[in-house]
C-alpha positions in Angstrom: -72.2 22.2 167.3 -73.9 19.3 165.9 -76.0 20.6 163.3 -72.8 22.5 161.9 -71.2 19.3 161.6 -73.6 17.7 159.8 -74.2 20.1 157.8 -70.4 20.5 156.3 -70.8 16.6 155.9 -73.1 17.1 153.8 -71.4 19.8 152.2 -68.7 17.3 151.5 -70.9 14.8 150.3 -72.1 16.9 147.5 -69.4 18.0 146.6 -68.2 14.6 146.2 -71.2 13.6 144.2 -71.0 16.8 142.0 -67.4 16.0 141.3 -68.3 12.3 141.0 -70.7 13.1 138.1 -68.3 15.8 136.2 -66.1 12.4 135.7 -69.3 10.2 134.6 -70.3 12.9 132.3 -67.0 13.4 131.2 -66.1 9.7 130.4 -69.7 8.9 129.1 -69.1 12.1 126.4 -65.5 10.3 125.2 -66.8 6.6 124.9 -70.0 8.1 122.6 -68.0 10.9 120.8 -66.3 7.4 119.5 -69.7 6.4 118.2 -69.8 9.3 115.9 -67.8 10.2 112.6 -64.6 9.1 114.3 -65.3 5.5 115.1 -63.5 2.5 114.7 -63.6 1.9 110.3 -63.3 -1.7 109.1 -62.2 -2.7 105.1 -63.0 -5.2 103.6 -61.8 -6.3 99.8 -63.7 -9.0 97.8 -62.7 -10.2 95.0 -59.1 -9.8 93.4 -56.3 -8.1 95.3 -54.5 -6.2 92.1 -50.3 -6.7 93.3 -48.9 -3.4 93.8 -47.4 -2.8 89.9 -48.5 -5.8 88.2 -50.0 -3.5 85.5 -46.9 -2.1 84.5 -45.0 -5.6 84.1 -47.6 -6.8 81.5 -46.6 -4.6 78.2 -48.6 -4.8 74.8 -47.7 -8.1 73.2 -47.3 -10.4 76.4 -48.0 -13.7 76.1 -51.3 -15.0 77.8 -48.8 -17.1 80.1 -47.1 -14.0 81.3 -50.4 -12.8 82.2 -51.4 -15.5 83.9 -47.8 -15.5 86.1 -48.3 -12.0 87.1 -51.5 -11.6 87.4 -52.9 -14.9 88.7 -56.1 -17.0 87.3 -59.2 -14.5 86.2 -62.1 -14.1 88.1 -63.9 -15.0 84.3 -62.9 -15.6 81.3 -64.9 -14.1 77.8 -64.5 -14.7 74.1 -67.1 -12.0 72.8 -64.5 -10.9 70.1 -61.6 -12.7 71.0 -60.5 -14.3 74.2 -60.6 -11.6 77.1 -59.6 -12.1 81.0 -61.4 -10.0 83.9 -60.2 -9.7 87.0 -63.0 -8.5 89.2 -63.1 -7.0 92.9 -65.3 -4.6 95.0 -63.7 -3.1 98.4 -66.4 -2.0 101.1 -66.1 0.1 104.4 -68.2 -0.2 107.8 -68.0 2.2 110.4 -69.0 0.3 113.9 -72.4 -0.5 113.9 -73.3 1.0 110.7 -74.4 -1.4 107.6 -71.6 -1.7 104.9 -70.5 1.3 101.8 -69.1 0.0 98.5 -65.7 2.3 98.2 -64.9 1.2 94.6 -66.0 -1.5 92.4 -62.9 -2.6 89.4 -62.7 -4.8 86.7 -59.4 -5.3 85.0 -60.0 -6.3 81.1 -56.6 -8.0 79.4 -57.6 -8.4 75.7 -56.0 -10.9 73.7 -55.5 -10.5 69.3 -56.3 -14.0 67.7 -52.3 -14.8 68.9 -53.0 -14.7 72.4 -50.5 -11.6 72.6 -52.1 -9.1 74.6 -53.7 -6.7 72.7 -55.6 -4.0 75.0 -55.5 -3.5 78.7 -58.8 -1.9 80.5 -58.9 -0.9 84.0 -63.0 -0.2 84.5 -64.2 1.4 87.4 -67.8 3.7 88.0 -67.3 7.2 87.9 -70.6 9.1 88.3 -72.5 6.2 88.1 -71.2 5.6 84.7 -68.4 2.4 83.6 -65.1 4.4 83.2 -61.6 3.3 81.7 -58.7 4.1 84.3 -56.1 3.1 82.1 -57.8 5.1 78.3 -59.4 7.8 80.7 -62.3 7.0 78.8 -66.2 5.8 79.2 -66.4 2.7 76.6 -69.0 2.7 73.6 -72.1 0.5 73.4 -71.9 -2.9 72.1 -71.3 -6.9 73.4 -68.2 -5.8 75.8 -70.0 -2.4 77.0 -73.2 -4.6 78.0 -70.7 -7.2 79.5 -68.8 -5.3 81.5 -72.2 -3.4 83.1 -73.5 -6.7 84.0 -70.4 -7.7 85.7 -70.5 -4.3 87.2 -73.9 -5.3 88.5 -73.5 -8.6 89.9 -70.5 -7.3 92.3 -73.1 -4.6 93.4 -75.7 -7.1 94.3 -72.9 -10.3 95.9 
């Protein structure tokens, strides 16, 4: 009678480990399948935070005072043909341990005539690796403000 006994505790003991591991093997495969695709995604914005409709309450022929109420202080200022403010931000995403993926680089242009009225409003982005105009739907011509832009374009790439 002895051996039987022993052998159904071992029977149970098995049975217990095999069931034991289903759950390791089980929980292991949930805390990695977070690991994957599906894991935990951080943003992060540098730069200027455009308000939600700001755009749309600076009309051709605002004063450069309204613009600076709405809009806040430029990230630069240029006066290749006239005076021009740029307000400049990049937004990146990291998934866990992965290293960091620019989402969207933008440069908003306000042009100013010689009044300080506002004269021309850009909204530059890359599209296909190209500098694109959200606001014209168009890719700019060469020239001072093409070559300006693309180095501004640059140097949020690299910072």
């Amino acid at each position: 009678m002895a051996p039987a006994r022993h052998s159904r505790r071992n029977a149970c003991r098995r049975a217990l480990c095999v069931s034991a591991a289903a759950l390791l093997v089980v929980g292991l495969s949930l805390s990695l399948g977070a690991c994957g695709g599906a894991g935990i995604t951080q943003s992060y914005q540098r730069g200027y935070v455009l308000p939600e409709g700001a755009l749309e309450q600076i009309p051709l022929g605002s004063s450069q005072e309204q613009v600076l109420i709405v809009l806040g202080t430029p990230s630069t200022v240029a006066t290749i043909s006239g005076e021009t403010f740029y307000y400049i931000s990049q937004r990146t995403e990291q998934t866990s341990f992965l290293p960091q993926q620019e989402v969207s680089r933008r440069i908003i242009a306000i042009y100013f005539d010689k009044g300080r009225k506002v004269q021309r409003i850009a909204d530059y982005g890359m599209r296909d690796g190209k500098v694109f105009d959200a606001v014209s739907r168009t890719t700019p011509s060469g020239g001072e403000e093409l070559s300006y832009i693309r180095y501004m374009m640059r140097a949020v790439q690299l910072n």
